[in-house]
DRENFILO-255515 format. One record per residue (C-alpha): residue in three letters; x, y, z. Coordinates in pm, whole numbers, padded with zeros to 5 digits, always signed. Layout:
ALAXYZ...
//
This chain:
UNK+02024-00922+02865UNK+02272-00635+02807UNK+02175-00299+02579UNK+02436-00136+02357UNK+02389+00170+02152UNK+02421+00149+01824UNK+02479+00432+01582UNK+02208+00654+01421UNK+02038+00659+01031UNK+01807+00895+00925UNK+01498+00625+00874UNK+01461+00261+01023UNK+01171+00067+00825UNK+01026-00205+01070UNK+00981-00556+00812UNK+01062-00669+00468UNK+00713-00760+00286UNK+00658-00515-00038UNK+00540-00232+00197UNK+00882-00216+00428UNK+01114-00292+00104UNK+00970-00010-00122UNK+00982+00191+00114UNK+01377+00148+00190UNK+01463+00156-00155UNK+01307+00507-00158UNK+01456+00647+00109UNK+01796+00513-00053UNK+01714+00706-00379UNK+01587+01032-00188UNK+01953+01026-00048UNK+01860+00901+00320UNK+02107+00660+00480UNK+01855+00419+00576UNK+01840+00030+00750UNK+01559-00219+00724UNK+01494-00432+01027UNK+01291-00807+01002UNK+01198-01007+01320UNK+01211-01335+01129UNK+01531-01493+00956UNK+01363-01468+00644UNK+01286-01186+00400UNK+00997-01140+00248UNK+00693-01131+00532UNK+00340-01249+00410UNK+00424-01062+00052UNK+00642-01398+00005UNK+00355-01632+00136UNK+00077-01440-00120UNK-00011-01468-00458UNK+00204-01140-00511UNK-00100-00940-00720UNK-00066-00548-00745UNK-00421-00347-00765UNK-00263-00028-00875UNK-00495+00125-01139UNK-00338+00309-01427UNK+00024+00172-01372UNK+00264+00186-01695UNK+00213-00209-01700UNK-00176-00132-01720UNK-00111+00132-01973UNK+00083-00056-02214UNK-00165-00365-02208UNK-00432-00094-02302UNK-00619-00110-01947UNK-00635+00221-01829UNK-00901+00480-01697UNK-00944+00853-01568UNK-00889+00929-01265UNK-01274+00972-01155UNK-01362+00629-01242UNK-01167+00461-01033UNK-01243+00678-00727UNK-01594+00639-00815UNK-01493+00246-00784UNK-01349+00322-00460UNK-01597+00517-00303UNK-01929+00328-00444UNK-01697+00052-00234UNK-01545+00172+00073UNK-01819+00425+00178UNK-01730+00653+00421UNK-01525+00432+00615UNK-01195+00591+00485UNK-01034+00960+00473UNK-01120+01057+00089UNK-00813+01231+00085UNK-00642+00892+00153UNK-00841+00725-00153UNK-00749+01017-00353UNK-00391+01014-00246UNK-00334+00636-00309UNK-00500+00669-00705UNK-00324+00992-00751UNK+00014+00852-00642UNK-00022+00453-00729UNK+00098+00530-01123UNK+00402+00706-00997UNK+00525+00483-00755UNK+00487+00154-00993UNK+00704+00366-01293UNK+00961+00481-01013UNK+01032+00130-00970UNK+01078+00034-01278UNK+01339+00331-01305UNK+01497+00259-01027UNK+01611-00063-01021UNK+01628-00297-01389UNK+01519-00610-01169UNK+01139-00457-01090UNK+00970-00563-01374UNK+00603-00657-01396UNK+00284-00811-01684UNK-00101-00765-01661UNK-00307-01094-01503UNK-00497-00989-01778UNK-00888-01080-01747UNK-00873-01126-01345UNK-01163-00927-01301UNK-01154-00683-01018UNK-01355-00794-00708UNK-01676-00588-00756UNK-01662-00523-01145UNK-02048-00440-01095UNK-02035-00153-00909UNK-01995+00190-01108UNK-01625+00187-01189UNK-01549-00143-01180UNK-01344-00327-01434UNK-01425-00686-01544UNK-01085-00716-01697UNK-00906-00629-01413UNK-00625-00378-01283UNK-00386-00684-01145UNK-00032-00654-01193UNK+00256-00965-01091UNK+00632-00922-01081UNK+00746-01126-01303UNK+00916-01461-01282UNK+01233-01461-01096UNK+01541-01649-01104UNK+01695-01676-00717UNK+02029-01774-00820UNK+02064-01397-00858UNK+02021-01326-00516UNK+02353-01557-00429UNK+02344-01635-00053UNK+02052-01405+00019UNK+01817-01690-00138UNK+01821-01870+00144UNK+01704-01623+00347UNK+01379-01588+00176UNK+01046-01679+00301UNK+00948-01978+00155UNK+00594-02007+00035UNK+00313-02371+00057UNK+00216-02237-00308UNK+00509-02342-00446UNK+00474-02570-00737UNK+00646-02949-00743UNK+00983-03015-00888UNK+01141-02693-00954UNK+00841-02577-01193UNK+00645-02222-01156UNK+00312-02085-01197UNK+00193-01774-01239UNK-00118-01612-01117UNK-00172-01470-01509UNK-00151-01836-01606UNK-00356-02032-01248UNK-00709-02032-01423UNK-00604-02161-01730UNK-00375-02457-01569UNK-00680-02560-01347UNK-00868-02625-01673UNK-00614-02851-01815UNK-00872-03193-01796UNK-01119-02931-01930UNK-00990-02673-02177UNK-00672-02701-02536UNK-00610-02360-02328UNK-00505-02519-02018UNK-00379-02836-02137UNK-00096-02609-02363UNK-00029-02387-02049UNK+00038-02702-01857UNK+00308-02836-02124UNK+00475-02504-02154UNK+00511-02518-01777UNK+00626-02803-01750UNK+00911-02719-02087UNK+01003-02443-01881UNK+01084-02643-01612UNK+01322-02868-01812UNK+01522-02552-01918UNK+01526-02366-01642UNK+01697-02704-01541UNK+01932-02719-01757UNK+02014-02364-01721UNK+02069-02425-01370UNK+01834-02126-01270UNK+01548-02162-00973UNK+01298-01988-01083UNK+00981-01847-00855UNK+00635-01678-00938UNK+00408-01500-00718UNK+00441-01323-00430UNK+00804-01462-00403UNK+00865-01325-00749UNK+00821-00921-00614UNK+01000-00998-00271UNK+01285-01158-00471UNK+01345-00874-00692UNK+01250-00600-00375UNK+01554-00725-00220UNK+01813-00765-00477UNK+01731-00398-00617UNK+01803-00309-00194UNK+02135-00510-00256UNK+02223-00319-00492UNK+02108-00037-00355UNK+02316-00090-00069UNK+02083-00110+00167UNK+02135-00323+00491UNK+01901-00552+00620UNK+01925-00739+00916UNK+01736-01020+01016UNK+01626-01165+01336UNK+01582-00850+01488UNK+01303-00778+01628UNK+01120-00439+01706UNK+01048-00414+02109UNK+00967-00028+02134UNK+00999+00332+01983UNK+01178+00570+02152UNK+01029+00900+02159UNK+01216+01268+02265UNK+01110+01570+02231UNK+00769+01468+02121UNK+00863+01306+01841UNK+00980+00948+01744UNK+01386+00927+01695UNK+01427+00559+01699UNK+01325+00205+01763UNK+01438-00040+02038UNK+01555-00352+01904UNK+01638-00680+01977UNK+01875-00949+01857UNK+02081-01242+01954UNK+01934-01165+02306UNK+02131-00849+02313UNK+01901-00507+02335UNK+01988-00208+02145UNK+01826+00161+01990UNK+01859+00202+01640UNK+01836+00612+01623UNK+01661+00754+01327UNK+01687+01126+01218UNK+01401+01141+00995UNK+01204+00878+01178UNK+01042+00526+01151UNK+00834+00309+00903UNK+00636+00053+01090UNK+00545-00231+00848UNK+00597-00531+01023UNK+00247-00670+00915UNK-00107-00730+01111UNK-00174-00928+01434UNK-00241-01230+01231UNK-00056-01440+01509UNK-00125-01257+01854UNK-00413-01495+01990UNK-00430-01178+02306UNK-00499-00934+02025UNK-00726-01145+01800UNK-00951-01226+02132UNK-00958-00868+02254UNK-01033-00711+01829UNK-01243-00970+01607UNK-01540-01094+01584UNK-01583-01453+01860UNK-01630-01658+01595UNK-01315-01571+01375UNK-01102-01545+01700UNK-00878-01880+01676UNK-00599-01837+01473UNK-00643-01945+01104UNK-00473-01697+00959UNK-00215-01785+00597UNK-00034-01468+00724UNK+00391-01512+00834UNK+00428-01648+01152UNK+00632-01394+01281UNK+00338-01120+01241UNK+00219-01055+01630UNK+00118-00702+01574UNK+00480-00541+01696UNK+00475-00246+01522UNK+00051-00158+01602UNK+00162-00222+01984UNK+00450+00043+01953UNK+00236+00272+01833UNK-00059+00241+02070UNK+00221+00270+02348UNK+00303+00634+02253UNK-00073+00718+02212UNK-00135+00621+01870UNK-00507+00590+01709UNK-00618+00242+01563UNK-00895+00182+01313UNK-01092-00134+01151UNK-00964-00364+01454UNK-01218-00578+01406UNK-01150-00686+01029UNK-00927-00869+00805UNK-00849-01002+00472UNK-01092-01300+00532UNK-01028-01599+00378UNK-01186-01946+00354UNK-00939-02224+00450UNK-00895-02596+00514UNK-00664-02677+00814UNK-00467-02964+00696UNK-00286-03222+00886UNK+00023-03081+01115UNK-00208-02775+01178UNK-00107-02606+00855UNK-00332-02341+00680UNK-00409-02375+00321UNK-00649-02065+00179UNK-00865-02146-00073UNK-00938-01931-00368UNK-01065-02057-00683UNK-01193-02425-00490UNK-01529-02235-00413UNK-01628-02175-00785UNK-01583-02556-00873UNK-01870-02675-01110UNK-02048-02983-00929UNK-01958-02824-00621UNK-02187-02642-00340UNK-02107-02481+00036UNK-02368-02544+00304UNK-02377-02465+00704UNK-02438-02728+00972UNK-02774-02782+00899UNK-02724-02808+00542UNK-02832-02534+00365UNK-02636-02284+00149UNK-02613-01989+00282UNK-02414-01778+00022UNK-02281-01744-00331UNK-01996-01966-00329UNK-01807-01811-00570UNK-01815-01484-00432UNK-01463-01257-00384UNK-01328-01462-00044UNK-01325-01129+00195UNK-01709-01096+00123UNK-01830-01535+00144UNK-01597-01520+00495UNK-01813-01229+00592UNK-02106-01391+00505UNK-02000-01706+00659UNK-01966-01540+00983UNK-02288-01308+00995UNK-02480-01618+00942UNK-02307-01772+01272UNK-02075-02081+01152UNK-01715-02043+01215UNK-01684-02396+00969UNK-01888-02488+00693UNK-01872-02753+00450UNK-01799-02794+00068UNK-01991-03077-00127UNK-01890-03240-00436UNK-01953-03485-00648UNK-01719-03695-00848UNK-01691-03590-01180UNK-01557-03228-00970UNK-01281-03394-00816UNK-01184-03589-01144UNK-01198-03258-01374UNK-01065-02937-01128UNK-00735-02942-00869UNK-00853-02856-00496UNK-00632-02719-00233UNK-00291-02819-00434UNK-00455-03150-00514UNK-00458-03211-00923UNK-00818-03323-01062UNK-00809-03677-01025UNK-00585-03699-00791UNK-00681-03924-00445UNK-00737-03671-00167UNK-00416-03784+00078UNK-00506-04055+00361UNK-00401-03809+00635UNK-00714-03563+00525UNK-00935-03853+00591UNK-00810-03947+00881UNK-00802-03609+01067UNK-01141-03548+00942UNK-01094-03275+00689UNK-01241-03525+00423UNK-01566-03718+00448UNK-01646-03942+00170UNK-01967-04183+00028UNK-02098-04327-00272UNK-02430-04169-00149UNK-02558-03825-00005UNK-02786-03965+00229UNK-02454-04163+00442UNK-02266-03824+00360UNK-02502-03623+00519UNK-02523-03814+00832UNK-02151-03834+00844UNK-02109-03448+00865UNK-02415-03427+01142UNK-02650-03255+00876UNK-03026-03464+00858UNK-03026-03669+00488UNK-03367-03415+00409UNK-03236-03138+00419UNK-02879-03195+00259UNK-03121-03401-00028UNK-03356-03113-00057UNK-03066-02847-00042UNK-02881-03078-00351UNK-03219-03070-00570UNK-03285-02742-00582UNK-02925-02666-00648UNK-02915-02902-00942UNK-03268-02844-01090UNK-03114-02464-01161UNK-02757-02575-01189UNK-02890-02783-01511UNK-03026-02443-01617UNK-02729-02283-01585UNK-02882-02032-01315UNK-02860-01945-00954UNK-03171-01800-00858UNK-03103-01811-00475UNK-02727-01628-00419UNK-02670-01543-00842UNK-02369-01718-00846UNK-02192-01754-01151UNK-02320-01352-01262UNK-01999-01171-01190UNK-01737-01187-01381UNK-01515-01215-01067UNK-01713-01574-01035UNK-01646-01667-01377UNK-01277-01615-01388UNK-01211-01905-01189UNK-01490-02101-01330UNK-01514-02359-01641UNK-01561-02149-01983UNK-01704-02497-02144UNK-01990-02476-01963UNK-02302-02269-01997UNK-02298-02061-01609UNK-01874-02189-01558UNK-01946-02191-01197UNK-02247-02442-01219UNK-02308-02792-01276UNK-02522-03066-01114UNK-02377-03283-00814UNK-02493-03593-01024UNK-02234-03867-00937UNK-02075-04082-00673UNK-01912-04090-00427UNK-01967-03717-00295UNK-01711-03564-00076UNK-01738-03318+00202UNK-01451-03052+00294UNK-01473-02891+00621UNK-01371-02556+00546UNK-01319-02277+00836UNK-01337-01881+00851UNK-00962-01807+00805UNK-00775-01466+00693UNK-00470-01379+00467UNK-00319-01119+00773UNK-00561-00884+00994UNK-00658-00552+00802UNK-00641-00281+01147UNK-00387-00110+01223UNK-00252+00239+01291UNK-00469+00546+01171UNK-00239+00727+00937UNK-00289+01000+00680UNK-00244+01080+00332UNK+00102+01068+00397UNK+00137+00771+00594UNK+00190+00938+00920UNK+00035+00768+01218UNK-00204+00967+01379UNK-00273+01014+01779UNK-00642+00951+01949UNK-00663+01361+01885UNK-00619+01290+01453UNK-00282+01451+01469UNK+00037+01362+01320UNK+00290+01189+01581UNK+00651+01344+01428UNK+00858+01081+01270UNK+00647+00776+01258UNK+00518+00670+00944UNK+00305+00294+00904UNK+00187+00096+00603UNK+00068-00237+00447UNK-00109-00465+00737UNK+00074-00210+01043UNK-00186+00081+00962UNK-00548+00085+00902UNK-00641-00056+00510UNK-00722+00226+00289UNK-00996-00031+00161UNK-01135+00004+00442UNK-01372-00305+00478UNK-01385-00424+00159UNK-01116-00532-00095UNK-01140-00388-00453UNK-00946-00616-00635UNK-00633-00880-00666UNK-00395-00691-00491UNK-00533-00445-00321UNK-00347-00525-00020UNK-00026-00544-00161UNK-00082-00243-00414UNK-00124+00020-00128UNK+00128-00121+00118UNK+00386+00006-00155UNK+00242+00299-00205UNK+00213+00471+00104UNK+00584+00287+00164UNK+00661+00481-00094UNK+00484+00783+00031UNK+00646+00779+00379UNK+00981+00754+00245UNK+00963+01076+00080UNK+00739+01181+00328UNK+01029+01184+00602UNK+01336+01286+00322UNK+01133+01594+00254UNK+01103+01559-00105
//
């Protein structure tokens, strides 16, 4: 392998999710001559594979929809949620600086343009501070016959609708209620309209988390900022006690990219290092079921612990229940858990949790009660009336499911039960209970269906939207496993996103955000969002950070 020098910048950003592209089109504005570097071949990191929410209270999208608070309520959200666990100044730094950052980008580039998921409740709305309406943001939709050529460099996403068509995450719930609600069946037709012209107009239109990468990196183009792909950070180089560069490599050819005013690392978690999962989470969340990009093997957290750099919240992540479908492939499931007619019980058949609860919290739940799988019952009047892992309502479940034995099915619970090793009694007893209240429209056991986070996915025709009796054959179990959307350690940083040694001071020149440093949620998750939402701040942050402005 030979090495070749190449020429300095002032600041190399390490990845291309929301956190690493913000943060280069910053350093373009504050003057810097800056170069983004990606290990995969693709733009767009797990921001591309996500549902592409924002949780940055009191943004001018907010504003304008008439969602806005002061200042002390949402750090009283914060803190009533985080604890202790997190630097206040961080918290206070990140809800200070949030509202700025989302109207810079809307200044400084015409293609960053965003709408409120209006009623997608944040994840705790019952603690003091929290909002049942929500503070989600989306980029909106995005046609990728502006990027030219680059559009085939994106990362392409499993939550990408059929045919051309698009979804939103402001219009999901309402489309998953289109056997139920007028509501859903309307947003259904005008999605699938849209798909005709958008057709005819010859655009290609995408939603989500490919909607903000898409626009990230044609405001870079035309910010003239490079990006190279398939090069891959191997090390930082350090002089003088401070970081001036990384150590690259690409096309098998090693190379130092110098950097005046130093580094971003936000090449993502260790989602995909099996080493670093074994050595940092919990046993029974060890094997790899992460949704996070492929190419995320904690680089940029190993760089930094190689020069002496603190870590924090190693043993977390954005938890996430998941089925593992055929092939090996990962699909998360969010709104699946709060199906009506539907219940979640362990290995010996009992439930264990509120179903519907925000994902990060039933995962943790999931794994304090010592099951790394668990399994989802339902009966069949669920399957005919709500979609289920990409699956429409009615819809067969594919052959391939049964077969690997991610689907059990029976016309009776007794059979079921003995199919999925649980004894008939207890699955029987668990199911009465469940449907004597379910009938009642209550929960007395977990109080599911109470928050408005478990309603929002729920069915607003019925009395509790998150409840109904499992009444009718055949029943169908789901074997559904403790999975994560990316790991949430990382690099200690501070208020302005520089990493921090094992003493808790600054290392010159190095800078970290989204999944690469240590979540300022610390470990919980306040909202749809809130990982995205502070990756581009403190981007953002350390941008300006190293320009000096």
């Amino acid at each position: 392998m030979t090495e070749q020098q190449e020429q300095d910048v002032d600041l190399v950003v390490v990845g291309s999710g929301a956190g690493g592209m913000v943060a280069a089109l910053a350093a373009r504005a504050a003057g810097l001559d800056v170069v983004l570097v990606e290990k995969a071949p693709w733009f767009g990191g797990t921001t591309a594979l996500s549902g592409g929410g924002i949780w940055v209270p009191n943004n001018p999208t907010l504003v304008e929809a008439g969602v806005s608070d002061p200042e002390e309520s949402v750090l009283t959200y914060l803190r009533a949620l985080v604890g202790d666990a997190v630097d206040d100044a961080r918290i206070r730094t990140y809800v200070q600086e949030g509202p700025k950052v989302m109207a810079w980008l809307e200044q400084a580039s015409p293609h960053l343009r965003f709408e409120h998921v209006a009623g997608y409740s944040d994840y705790h709305p019952e603690l003091p501070g929290g909002r049942p309406e929500g503070r989600t943001v989306e980029a909106l939709p995005f046609d990728t016959t502006l990027l030219g050529g680059l559009a085939r460099t994106m990362r392409r996403t499993p939550l990408a609708a059929p045919m051309g068509l698009y979804l939103t995450e402001a219009e999901y719930a309402a489309v998953a209620m289109m056997r139920r609600t007028w509501r859903g069946r309307r947003t259904a037709l005008r999605m699938a309209g849209r798909g005709i012209l958008d057709r005819v107009r010859r655009r290609r239109m995408v939603a989500l988390g490919q909607a903000l990468v898409g626009r990230l990196r044609l405001a870079l183009e035309e910010a003239g900022v490079p990006v190279r792909l398939e090069c891959e950070l191997t090390g930082l180089v350090v002089a003088d006690g401070r970081v001036r560069g990384v150590e690259v490599r690409r096309d098998g050819v090693a190379s130092r990219l110098g950097a005046r005013r130093g580094v971003v690392l936000a090449s993502g978690g260790f989602d995909h290092n099996q080493q670093l999962r074994d050595a940092e989470l919990p046993a029974l969340a060890a094997a790899d079921a992460s949704g996070g990009a492929n190419t995320n093997t904690g680089d940029g957290i190993l760089a930094g612990r190689a020069i002496g750099a603190a870590t924090d919240l190693m043993d977390d992540a954005w938890w996430m229940p998941v089925v593992r479908l055929p092939g090996d492939r990962i699909q998360v499931l969010v709104s699946e858990r709060c199906i009506p007619g539907s219940l979640i019980v362990t290995p010996e058949g009992r439930r264990f949790v509120n179903e519907s609860s925000p994902y990060v919290n039933f995962v943790k739940d999931q794994l304090r009660a010592g099951h790394r799988t668990v399994w989802l019952v339902m009966d069949a009047r669920a399957r005919s009336r709500y979609p289920f892992a990409g699956i429409l309502p009615g819809q067969p479940f594919p052959r391939s499911w049964y077969e690997s034995g991610l689907v059990l099915r029976s016309s009776s619970l007794d059979v079921l039960a003995g199919r999925i090793g649980v004894e008939a009694d207890v699955l029987a007893a668990t199911v009465d209970r469940f449907n004597e209240h379910a009938r009642e429209g209550v929960d007395p056991d977990f109080a599911r269906g109470e928050s408005a986070y478990d309603r929002y996915y729920g069915d607003p025709t019925l009395p509790n939207p998150t409840l109904a009796p499992l009444e009718r054959g055949p029943y169908y179990a789901v074997r559904i496993e403790a999975g994560d959307l990316g790991t949430k350690g990382g690099l200690l940083t501070d208020p302005d996103a520089r990493v921090l040694d094992v003493g808790g001071r600054p290392i010159e020149g190095l800078y970290a955000t989204g999944n690469t440093s240590a979540s300022v949620m610390g470990p919980e998750y306040a909202g749809a969002g809130a990982t995205i939402g502070p990756a581009m701040v403190f981007g953002w942050i350390a941008a300006r950070h190293a320009a000096g402005v």
